[in-house]
C-alpha positions, 0 to 999 in steps of 0.5 A: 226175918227182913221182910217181918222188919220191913213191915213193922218199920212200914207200921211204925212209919204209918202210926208216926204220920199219924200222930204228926197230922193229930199234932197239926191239927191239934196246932191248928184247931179250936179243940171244941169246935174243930174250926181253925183257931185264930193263930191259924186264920191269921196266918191264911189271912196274911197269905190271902192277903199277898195273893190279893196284891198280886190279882184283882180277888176280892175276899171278904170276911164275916165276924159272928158273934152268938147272941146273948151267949152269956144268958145261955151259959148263965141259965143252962151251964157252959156245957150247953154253951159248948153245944151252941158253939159246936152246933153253929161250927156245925151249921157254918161248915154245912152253909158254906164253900169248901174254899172258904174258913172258919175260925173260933175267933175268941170266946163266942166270936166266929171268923168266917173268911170267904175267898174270890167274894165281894162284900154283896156276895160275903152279905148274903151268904151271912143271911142265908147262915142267919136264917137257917140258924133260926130254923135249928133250934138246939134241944136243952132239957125237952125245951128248944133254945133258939139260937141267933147270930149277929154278923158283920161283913167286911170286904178287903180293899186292896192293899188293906191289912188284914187286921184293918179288915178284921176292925171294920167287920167288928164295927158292922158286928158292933152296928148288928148289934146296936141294931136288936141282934140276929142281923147282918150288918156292911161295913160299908 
């Protein structure tokens, strides 16, 4: 009878864990696209940001946004939007590190956080996800829908806050942009 207690309280212990790590991720996760969600990033953002004021890391961040999303949602319906933005998260895991974040940042906006990267470094790893965004195209009804991403890349200066880095990756995202779409934009 002991040993039939142990093994359902051993069972009841398991399937407990279980349940907190589906409610951490839950906490923590943008529930279409399985990136972080912004509270997340912030809050790995703020500890990078300390661990760079004690070394000489670089880290670098990338904002992303969809282009034209608001057509694709218009013309196709948002659960073909949904697919986009689950097809880039998908594409965005696959292109880069493991050391490095991801985050649906807002609406179609994707926050890439890329660790011990310089701005030239955090550049070519937004063309290299630019490029082969454009060689996936995702099927909608037998027609092939191009996707696009316009980027904007942002090294952290040292004793730089994290939201001040967040603003300069926009303006190079807004300068992508301005500049036709589907680039890769410096802050600097």
């Amino acid at each position: 009878e002991l040993s039939g207690l142990n093994t359902a309280l051993r069972e009841e212990i398991e399937e407990r864990k279980h349940a907190e790590a589906r409610l951490e991720r839950a906490a923590t996760s943008d529930y279409l696209t399985g990136l972080l969600n912004r509270p997340a990033m912030l809050k790995l953002l703020e500890q990078e940001t300390e661990r760079v004021r004690r070394t000489t890391e670089p880290y670098s961040l990338v904002l992303a946004d969809i282009d034209h999303f608001k057509r694709i949602n218009d013309r196709y319906g948002h659960a073909v939007g949904d697919q986009a933005l689950a097809r880039i998260a998908e594409l965005l895991r696959a292109s880069l590190r493991r050391q490095d974040a991801i985050c649906r940042w807002g609406g179609d906006e994707l926050l890439i956080f890329l660790p011990e990267t310089a701005l030239a470094g955090a550049l070519e790893a937004a063309e290299k996800i630019r490029l082969r965004l454009a060689d996936m195209p995702l099927v909608v009804q037998g027609e092939e829908l191009h996707l696009s991403l316009s980027l904007g890349a942002a090294e952290a200066a040292r004793d730089e806050a994290v939201t001040e880095v967040v603003r300069r990756a926009d303006e190079a995202l807004y300068r992508a942009k301005q500049g036709g779409r589907n680039r890769v934009a410096s802050s600097a």
